[in-house]
Biotite code that builds the C-alpha atoms (Angstrom):
import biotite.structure as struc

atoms = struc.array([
    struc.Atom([-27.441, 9.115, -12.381], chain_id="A", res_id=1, res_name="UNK", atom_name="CA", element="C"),
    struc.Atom([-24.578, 9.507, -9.907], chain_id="A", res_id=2, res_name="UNK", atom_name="CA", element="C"),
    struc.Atom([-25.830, 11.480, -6.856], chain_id="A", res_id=3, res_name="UNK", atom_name="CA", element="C"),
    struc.Atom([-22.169, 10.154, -4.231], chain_id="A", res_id=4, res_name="UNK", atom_name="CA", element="C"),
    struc.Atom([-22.395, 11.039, -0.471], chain_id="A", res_id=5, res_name="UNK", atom_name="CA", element="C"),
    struc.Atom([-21.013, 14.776, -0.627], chain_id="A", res_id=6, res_name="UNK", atom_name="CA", element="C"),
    struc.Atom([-17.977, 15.593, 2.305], chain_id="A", res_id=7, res_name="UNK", atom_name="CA", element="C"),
    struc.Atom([-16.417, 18.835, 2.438], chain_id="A", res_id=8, res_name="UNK", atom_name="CA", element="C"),
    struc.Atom([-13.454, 16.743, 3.044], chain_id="A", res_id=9, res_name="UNK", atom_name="CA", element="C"),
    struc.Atom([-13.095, 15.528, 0.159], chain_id="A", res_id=10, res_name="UNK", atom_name="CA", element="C"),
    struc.Atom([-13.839, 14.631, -3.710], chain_id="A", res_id=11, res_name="UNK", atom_name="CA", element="C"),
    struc.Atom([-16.958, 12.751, -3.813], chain_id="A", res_id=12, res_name="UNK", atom_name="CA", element="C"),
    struc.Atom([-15.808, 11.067, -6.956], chain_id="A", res_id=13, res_name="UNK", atom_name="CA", element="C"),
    struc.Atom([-12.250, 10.112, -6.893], chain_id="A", res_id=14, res_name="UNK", atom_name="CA", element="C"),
    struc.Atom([-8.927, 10.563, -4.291], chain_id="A", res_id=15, res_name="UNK", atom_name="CA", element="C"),
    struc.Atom([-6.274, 9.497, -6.337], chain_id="A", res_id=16, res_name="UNK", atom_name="CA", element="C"),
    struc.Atom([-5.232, 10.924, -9.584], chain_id="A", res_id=17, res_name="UNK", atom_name="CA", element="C"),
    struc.Atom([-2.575, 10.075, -11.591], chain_id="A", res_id=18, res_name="UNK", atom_name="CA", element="C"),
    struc.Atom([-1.499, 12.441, -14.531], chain_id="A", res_id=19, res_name="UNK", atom_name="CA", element="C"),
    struc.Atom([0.669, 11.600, -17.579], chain_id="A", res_id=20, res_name="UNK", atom_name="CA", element="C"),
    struc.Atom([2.252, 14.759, -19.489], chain_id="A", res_id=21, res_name="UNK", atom_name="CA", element="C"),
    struc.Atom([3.273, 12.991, -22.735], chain_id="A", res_id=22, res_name="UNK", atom_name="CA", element="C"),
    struc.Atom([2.881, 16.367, -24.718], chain_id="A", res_id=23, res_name="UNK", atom_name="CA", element="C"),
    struc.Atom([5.997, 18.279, -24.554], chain_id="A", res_id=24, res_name="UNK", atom_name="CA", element="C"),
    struc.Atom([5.477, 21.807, -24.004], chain_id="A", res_id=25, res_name="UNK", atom_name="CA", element="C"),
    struc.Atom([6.580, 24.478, -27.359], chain_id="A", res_id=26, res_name="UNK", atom_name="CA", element="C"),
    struc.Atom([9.278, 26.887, -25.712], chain_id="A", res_id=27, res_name="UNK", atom_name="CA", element="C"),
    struc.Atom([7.942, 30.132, -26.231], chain_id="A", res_id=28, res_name="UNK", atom_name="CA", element="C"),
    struc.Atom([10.807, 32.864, -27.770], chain_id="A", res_id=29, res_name="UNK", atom_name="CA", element="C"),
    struc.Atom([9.958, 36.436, -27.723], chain_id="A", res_id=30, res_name="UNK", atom_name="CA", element="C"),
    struc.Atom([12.833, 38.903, -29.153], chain_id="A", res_id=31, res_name="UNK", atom_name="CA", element="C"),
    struc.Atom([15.117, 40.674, -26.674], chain_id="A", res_id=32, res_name="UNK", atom_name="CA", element="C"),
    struc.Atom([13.959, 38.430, -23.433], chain_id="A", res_id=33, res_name="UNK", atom_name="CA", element="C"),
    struc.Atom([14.981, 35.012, -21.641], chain_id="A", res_id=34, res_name="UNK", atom_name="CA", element="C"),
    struc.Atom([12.559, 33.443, -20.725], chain_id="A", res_id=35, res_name="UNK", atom_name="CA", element="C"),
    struc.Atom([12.185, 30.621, -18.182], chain_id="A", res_id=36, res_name="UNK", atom_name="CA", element="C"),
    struc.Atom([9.763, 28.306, -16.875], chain_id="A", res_id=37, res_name="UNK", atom_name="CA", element="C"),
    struc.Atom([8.343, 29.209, -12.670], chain_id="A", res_id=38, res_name="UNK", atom_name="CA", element="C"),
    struc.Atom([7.380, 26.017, -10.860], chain_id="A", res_id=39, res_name="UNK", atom_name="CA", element="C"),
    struc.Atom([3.938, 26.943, -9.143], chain_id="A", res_id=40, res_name="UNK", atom_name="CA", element="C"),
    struc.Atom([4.482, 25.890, -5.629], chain_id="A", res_id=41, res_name="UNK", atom_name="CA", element="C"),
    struc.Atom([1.535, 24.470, -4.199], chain_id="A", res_id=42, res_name="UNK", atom_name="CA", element="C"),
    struc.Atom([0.655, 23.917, -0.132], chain_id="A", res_id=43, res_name="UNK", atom_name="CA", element="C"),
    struc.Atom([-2.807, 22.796, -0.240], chain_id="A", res_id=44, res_name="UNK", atom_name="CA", element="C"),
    struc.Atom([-3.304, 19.355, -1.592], chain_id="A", res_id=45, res_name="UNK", atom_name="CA", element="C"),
    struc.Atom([-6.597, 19.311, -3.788], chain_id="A", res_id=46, res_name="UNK", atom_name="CA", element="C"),
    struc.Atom([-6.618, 15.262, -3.450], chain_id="A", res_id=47, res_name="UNK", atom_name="CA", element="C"),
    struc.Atom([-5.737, 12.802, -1.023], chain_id="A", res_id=48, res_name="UNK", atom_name="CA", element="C"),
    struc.Atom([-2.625, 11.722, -3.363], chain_id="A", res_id=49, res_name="UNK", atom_name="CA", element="C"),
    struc.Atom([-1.610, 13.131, -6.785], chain_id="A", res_id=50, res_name="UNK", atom_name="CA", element="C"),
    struc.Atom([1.159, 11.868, -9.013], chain_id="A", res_id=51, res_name="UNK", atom_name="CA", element="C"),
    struc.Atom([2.308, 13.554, -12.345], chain_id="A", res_id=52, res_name="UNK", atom_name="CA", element="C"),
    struc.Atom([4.444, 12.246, -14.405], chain_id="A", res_id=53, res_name="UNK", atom_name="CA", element="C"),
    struc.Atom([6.544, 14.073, -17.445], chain_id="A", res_id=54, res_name="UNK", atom_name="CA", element="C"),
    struc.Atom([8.198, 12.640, -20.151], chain_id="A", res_id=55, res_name="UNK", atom_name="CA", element="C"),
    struc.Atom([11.934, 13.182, -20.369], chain_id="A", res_id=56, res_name="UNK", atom_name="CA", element="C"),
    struc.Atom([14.877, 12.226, -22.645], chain_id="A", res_id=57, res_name="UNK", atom_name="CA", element="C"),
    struc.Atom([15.473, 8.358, -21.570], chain_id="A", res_id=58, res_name="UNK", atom_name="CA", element="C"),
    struc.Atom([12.732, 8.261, -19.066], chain_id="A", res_id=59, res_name="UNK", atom_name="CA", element="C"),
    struc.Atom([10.152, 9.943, -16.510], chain_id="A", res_id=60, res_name="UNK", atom_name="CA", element="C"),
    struc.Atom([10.377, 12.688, -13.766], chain_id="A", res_id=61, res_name="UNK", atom_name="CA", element="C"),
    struc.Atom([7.714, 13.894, -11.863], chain_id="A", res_id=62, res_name="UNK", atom_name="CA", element="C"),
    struc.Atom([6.215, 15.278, -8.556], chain_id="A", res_id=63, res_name="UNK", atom_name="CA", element="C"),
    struc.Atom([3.591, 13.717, -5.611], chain_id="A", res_id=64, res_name="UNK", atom_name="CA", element="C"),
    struc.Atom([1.399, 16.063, -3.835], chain_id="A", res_id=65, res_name="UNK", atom_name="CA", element="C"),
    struc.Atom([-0.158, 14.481, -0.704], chain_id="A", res_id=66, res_name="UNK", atom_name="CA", element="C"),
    struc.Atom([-2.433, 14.927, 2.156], chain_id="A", res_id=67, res_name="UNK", atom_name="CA", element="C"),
    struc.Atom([-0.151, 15.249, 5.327], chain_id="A", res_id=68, res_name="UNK", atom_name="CA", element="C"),
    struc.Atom([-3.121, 13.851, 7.709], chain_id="A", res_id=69, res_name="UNK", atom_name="CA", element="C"),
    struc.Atom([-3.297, 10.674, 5.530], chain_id="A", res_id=70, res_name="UNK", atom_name="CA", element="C"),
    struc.Atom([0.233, 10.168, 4.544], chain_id="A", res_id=71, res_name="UNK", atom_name="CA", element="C"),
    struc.Atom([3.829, 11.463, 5.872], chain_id="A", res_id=72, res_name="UNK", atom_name="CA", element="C"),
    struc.Atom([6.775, 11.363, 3.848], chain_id="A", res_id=73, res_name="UNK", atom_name="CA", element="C"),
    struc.Atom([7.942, 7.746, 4.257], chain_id="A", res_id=74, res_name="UNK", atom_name="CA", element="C"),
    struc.Atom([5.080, 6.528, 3.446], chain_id="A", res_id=75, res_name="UNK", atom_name="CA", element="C"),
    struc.Atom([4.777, 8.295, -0.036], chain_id="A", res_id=76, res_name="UNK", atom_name="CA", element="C"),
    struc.Atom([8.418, 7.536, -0.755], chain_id="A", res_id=77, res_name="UNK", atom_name="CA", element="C"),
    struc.Atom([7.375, 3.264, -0.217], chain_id="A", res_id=78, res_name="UNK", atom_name="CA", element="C"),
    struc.Atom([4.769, 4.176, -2.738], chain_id="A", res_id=79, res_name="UNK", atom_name="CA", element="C"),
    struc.Atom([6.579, 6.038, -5.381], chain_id="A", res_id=80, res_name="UNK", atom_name="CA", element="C"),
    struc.Atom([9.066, 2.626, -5.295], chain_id="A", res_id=81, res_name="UNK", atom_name="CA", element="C"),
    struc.Atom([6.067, 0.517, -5.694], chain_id="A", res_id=82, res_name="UNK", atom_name="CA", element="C"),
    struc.Atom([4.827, 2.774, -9.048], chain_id="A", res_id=83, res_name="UNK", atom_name="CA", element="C"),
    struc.Atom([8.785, 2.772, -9.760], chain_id="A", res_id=84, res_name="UNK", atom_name="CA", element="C"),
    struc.Atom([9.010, -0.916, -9.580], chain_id="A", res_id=85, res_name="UNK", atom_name="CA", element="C"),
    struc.Atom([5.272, -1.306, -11.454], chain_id="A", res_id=86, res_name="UNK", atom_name="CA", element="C"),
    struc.Atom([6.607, 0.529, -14.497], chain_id="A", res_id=87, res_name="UNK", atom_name="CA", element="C"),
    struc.Atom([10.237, -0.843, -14.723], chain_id="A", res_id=88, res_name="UNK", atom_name="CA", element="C"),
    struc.Atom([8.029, -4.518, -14.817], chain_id="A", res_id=89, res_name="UNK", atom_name="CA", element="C"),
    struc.Atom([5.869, -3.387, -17.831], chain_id="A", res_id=90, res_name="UNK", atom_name="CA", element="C"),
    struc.Atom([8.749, -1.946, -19.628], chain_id="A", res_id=91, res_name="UNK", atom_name="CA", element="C"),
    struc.Atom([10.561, -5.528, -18.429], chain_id="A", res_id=92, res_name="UNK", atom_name="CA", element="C"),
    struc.Atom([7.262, -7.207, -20.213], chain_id="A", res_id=93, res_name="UNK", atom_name="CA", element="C"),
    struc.Atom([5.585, -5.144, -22.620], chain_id="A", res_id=94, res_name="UNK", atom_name="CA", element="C"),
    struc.Atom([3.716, -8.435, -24.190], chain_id="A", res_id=95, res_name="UNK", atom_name="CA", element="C"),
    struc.Atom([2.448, -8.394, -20.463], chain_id="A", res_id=96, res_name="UNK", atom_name="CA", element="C"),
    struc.Atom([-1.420, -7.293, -19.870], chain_id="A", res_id=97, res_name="UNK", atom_name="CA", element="C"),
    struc.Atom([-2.113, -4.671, -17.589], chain_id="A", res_id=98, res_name="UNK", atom_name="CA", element="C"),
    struc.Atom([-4.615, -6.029, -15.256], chain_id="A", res_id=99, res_name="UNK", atom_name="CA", element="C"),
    struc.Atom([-1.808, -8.745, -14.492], chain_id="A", res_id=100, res_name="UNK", atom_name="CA", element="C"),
    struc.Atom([1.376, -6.743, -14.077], chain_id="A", res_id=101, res_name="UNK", atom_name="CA", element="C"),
    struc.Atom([0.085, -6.356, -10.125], chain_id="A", res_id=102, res_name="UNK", atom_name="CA", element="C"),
    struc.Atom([-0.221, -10.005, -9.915], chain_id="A", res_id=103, res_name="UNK", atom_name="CA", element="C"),
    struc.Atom([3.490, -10.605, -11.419], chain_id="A", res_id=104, res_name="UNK", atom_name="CA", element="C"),
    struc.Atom([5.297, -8.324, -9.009], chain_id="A", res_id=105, res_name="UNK", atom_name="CA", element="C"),
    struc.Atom([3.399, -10.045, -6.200], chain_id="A", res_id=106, res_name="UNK", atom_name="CA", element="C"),
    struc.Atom([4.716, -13.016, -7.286], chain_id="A", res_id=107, res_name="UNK", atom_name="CA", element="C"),
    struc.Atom([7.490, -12.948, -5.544], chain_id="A", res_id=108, res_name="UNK", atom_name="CA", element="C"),
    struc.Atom([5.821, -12.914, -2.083], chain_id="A", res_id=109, res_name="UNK", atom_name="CA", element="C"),
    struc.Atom([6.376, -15.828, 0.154], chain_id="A", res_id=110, res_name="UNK", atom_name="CA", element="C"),
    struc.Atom([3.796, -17.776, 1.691], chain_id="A", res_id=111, res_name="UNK", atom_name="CA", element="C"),
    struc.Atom([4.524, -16.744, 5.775], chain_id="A", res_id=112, res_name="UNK", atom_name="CA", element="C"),
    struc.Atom([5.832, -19.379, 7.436], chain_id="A", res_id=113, res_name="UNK", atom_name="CA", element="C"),
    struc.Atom([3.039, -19.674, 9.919], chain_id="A", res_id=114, res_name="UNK", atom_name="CA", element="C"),
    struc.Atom([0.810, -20.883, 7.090], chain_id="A", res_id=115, res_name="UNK", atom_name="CA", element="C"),
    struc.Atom([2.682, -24.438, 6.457], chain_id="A", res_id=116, res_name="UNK", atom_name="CA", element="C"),
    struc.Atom([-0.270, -25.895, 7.451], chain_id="A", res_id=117, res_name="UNK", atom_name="CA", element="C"),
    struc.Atom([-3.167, -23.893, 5.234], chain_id="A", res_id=118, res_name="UNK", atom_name="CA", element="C"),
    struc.Atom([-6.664, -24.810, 5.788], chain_id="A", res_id=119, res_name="UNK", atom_name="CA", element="C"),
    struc.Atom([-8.254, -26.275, 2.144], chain_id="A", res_id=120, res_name="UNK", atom_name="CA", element="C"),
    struc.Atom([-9.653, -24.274, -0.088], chain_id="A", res_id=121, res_name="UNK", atom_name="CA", element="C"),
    struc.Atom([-13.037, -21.798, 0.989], chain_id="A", res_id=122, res_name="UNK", atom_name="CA", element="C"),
    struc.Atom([-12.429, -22.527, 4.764], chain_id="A", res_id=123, res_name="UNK", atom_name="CA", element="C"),
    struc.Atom([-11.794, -19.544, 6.665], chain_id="A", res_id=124, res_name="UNK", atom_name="CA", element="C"),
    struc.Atom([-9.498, -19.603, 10.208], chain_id="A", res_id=125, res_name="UNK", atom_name="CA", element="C"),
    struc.Atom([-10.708, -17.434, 12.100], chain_id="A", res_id=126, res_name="UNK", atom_name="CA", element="C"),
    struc.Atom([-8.167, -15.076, 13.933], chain_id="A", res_id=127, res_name="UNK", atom_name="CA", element="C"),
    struc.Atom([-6.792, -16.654, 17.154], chain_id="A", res_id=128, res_name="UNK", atom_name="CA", element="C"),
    struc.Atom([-5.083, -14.428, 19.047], chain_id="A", res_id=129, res_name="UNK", atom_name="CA", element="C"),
    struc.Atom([-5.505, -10.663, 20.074], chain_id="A", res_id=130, res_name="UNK", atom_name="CA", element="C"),
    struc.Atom([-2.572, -9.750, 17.331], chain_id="A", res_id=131, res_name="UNK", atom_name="CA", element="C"),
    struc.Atom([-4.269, -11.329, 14.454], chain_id="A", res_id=132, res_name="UNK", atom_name="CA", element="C"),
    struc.Atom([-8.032, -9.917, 15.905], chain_id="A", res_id=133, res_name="UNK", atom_name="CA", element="C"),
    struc.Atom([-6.462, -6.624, 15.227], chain_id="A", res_id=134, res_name="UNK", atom_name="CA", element="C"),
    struc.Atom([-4.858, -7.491, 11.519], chain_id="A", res_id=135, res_name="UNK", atom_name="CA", element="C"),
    struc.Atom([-8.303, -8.864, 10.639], chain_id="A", res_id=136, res_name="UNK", atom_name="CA", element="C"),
    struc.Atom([-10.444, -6.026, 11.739], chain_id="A", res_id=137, res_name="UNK", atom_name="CA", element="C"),
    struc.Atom([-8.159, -3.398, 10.972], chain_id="A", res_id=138, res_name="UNK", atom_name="CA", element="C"),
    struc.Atom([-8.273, -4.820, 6.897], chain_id="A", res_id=139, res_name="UNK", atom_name="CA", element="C"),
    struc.Atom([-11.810, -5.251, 7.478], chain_id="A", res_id=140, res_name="UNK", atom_name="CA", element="C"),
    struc.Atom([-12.339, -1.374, 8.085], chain_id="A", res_id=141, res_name="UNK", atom_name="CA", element="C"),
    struc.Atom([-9.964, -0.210, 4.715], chain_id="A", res_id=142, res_name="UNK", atom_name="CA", element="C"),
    struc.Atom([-11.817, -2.909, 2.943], chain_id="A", res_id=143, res_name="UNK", atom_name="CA", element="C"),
    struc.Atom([-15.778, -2.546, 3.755], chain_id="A", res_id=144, res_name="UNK", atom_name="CA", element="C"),
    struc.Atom([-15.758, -6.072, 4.517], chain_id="A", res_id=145, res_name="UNK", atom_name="CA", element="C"),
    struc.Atom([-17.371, -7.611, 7.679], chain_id="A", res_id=146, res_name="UNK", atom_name="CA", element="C"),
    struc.Atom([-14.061, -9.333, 9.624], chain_id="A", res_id=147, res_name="UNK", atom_name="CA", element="C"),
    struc.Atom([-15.925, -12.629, 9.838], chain_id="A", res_id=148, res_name="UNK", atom_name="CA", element="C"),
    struc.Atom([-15.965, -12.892, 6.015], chain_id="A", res_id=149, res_name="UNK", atom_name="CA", element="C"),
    struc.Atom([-11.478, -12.648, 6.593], chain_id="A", res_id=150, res_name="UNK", atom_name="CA", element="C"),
    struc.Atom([-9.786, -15.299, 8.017], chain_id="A", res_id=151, res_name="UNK", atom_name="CA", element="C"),
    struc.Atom([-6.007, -14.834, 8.830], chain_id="A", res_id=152, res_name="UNK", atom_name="CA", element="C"),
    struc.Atom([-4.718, -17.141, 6.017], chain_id="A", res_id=153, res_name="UNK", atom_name="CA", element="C"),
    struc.Atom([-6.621, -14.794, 3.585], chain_id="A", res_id=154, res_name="UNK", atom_name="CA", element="C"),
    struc.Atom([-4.309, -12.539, 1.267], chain_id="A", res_id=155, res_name="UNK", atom_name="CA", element="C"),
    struc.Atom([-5.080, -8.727, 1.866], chain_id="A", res_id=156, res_name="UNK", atom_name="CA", element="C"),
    struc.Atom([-4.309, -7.600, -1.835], chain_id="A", res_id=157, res_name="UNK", atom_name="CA", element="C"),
    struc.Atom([-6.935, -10.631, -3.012], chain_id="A", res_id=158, res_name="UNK", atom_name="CA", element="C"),
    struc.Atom([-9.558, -9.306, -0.842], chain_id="A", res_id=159, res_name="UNK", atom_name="CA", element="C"),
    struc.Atom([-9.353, -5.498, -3.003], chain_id="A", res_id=160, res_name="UNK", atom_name="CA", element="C"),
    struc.Atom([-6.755, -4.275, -1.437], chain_id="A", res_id=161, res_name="UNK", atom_name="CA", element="C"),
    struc.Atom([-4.164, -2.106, -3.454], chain_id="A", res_id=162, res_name="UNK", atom_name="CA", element="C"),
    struc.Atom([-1.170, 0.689, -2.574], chain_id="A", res_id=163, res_name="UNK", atom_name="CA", element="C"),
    struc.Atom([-3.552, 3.187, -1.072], chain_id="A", res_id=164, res_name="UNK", atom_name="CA", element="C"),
    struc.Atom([-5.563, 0.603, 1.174], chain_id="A", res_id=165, res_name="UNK", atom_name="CA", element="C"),
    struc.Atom([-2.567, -0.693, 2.501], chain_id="A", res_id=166, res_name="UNK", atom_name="CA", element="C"),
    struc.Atom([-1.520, 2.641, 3.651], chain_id="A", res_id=167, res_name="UNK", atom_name="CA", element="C"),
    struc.Atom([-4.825, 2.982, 5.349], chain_id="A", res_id=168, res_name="UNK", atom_name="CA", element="C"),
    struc.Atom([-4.348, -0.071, 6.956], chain_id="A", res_id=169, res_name="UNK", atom_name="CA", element="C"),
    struc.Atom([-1.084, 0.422, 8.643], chain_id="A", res_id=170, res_name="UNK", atom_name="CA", element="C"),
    struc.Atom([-2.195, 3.618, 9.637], chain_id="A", res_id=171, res_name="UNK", atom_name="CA", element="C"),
    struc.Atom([-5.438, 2.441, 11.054], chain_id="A", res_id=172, res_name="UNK", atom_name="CA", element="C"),
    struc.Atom([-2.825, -0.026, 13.026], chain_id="A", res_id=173, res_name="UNK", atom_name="CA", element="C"),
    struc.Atom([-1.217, 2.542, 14.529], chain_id="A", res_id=174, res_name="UNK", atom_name="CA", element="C"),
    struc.Atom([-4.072, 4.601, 15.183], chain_id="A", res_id=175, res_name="UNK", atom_name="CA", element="C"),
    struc.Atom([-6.286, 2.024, 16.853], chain_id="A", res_id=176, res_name="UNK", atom_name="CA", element="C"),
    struc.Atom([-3.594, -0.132, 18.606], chain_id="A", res_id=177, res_name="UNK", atom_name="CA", element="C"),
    struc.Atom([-0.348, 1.544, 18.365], chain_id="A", res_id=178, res_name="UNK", atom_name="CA", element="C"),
    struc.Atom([0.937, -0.925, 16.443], chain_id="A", res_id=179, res_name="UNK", atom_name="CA", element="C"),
    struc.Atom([3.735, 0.185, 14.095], chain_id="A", res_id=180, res_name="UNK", atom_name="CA", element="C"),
    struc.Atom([3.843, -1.879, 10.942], chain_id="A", res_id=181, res_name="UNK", atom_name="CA", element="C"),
    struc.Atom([6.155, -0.583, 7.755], chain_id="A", res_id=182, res_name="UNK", atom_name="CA", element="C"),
    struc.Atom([4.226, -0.027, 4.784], chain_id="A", res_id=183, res_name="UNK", atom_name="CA", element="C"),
    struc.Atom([6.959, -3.099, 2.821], chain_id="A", res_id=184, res_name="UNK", atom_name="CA", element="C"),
    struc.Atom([5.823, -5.550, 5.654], chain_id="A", res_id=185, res_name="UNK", atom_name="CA", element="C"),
    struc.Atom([2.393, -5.865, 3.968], chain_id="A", res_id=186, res_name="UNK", atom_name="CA", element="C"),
    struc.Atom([3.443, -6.062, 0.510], chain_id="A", res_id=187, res_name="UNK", atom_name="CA", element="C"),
    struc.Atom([6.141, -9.045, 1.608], chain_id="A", res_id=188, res_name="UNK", atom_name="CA", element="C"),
    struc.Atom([4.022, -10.813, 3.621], chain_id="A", res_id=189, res_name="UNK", atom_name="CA", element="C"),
    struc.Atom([-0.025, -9.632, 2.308], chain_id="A", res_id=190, res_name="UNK", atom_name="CA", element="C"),
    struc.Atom([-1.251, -12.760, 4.728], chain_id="A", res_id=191, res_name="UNK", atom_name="CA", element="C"),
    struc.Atom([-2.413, -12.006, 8.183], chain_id="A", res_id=192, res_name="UNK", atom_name="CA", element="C"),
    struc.Atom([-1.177, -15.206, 10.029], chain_id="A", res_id=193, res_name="UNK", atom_name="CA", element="C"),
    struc.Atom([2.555, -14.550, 8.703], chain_id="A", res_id=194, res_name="UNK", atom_name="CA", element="C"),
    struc.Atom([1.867, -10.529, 8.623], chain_id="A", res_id=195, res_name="UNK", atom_name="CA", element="C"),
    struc.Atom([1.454, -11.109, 12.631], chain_id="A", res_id=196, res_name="UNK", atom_name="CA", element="C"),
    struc.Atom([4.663, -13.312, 13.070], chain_id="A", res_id=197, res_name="UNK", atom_name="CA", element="C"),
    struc.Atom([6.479, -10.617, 10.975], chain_id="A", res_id=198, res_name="UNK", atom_name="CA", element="C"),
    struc.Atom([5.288, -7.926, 13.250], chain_id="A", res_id=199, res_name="UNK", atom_name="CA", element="C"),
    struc.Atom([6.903, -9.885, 16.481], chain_id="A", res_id=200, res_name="UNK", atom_name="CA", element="C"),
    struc.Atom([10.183, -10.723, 14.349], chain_id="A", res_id=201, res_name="UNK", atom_name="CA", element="C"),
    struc.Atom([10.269, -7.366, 13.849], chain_id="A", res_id=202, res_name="UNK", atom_name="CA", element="C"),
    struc.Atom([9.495, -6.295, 17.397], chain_id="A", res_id=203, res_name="UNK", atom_name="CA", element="C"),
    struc.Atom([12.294, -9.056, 18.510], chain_id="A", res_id=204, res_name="UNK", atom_name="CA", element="C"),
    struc.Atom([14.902, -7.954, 16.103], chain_id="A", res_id=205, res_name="UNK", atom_name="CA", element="C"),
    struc.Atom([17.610, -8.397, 18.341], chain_id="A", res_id=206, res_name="UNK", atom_name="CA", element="C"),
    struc.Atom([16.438, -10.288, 21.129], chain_id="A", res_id=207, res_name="UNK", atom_name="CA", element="C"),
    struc.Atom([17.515, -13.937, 21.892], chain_id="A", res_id=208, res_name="UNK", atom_name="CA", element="C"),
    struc.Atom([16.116, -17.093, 20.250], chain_id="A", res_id=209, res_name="UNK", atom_name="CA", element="C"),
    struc.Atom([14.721, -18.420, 23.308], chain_id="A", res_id=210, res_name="UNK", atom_name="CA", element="C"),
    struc.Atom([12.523, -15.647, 23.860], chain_id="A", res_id=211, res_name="UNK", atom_name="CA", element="C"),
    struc.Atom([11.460, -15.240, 20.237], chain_id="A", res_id=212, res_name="UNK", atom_name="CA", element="C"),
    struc.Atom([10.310, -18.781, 20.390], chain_id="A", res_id=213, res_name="UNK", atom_name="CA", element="C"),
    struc.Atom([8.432, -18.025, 23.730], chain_id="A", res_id=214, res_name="UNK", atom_name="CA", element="C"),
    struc.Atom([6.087, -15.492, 22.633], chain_id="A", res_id=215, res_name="UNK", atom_name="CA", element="C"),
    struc.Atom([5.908, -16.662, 19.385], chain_id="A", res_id=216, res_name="UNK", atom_name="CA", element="C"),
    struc.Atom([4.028, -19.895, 20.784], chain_id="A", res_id=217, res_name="UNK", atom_name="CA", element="C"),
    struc.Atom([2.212, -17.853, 23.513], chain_id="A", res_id=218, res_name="UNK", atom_name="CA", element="C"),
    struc.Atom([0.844, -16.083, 20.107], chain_id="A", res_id=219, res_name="UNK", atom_name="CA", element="C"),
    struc.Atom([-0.204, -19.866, 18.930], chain_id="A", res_id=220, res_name="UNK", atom_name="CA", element="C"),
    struc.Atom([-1.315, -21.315, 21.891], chain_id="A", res_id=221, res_name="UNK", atom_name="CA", element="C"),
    struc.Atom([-5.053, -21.179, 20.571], chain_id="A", res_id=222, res_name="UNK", atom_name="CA", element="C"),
    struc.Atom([-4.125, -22.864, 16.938], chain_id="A", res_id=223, res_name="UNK", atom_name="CA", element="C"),
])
């Protein structure tokens, strides 16, 4: 018997819903008239994200409806490319199951270069400066996971995490710490140790070498 927590807020089932129109629609005709098809605008979003998809001559079209207190509109545009990317993969590798399509495009990750020297297998680092405290907790929160179960070598997609939590998680970021981290930066580098060095390579985009080294050891000095 499902009895969810009930929030006016929002579906106590599901957020997300993805819709697939593979039917095409019969064109009505009715002597002496034109008649044309009236897109139903819509300015309420029912869900937290909706994507529908349509089948077309050659390929898909389709529309994203969104919450605009969740999401703004570069945010939904990284994820559309991630679906985009997603599909042109299985069509890439149809002899491909689907539970490990997500695994293939993250493939092409890199381990972050902080990580050379990973711990062995099962041992969790804890977080070991203020940056990485906030990466770890901040994961912990979109995941349900206590942060001492994370350590900063972990792999936020491996722990659960998907499109939609990593868009929580950024924005979480920015809520809690004002910390500004693009939605790509977590699906190139999904490990919090290199996630952090990205954020101050980032930060540092055009400031000197010398002082790129300099913080980036001040952010080590505990290792």
């Amino acid at each position: 018997e499902l009895r969810p927590p009930r929030d006016r807020g929002r579906h106590p089932l599901f957020q997300v819903v993805l819709a697939v129109q593979n039917v095409r629609q019969r064109r009505v005709e009715l002597p002496g008239l034109l008649l044309e098809p009236l897109a139903s605008g819509s300015t309420v979003a029912k869900f937290d994200l909706t994507l529908t998809l349509f089948e077309e001559e050659g390929g898909l079209a389709g529309n994203v409806e969104w919450a605009t207190d969740l999401f703004d509109a570069d945010t939904v545009a990284s994820l559309i490319r991630h679906v985009e990317a997603l599909l042109t993969l299985a069509a890439d590798l149809p002899e491909t199951p689907l539970e490990e399509l997500p695994e293939a495009l993250q493939r092409h990750r890199a381990i972050p270069s902080s990580a050379a020297a990973r711990p062995a297998a099962g041992e969790r680092v804890p977080p070991r400066n203020p940056l990485e405290a906030n990466l770890v907790g901040a994961a912990a929160e979109v995941l349900e996971r206590e942060p001492d179960g994370i350590g900063v070598f972990d792999n936020f997609f491996d722990l659960g995490g998907h499109s939609l939590l990593a868009t929580r998680f950024v924005s979480r970021l920015e809520s809690w710490w004002g910390i500004e981290v693009p939605l790509q930066l977590v699906f190139d580098t999904p490990h919090f140790a290199g996630l952090a060095d990205a954020i101050v390579e980032s930060a540092l985009g055009e400031a000197d070498d010398e002082l790129m080294e300099s913080l980036l050891a001040e952010m080590r000095e505990d290792q």
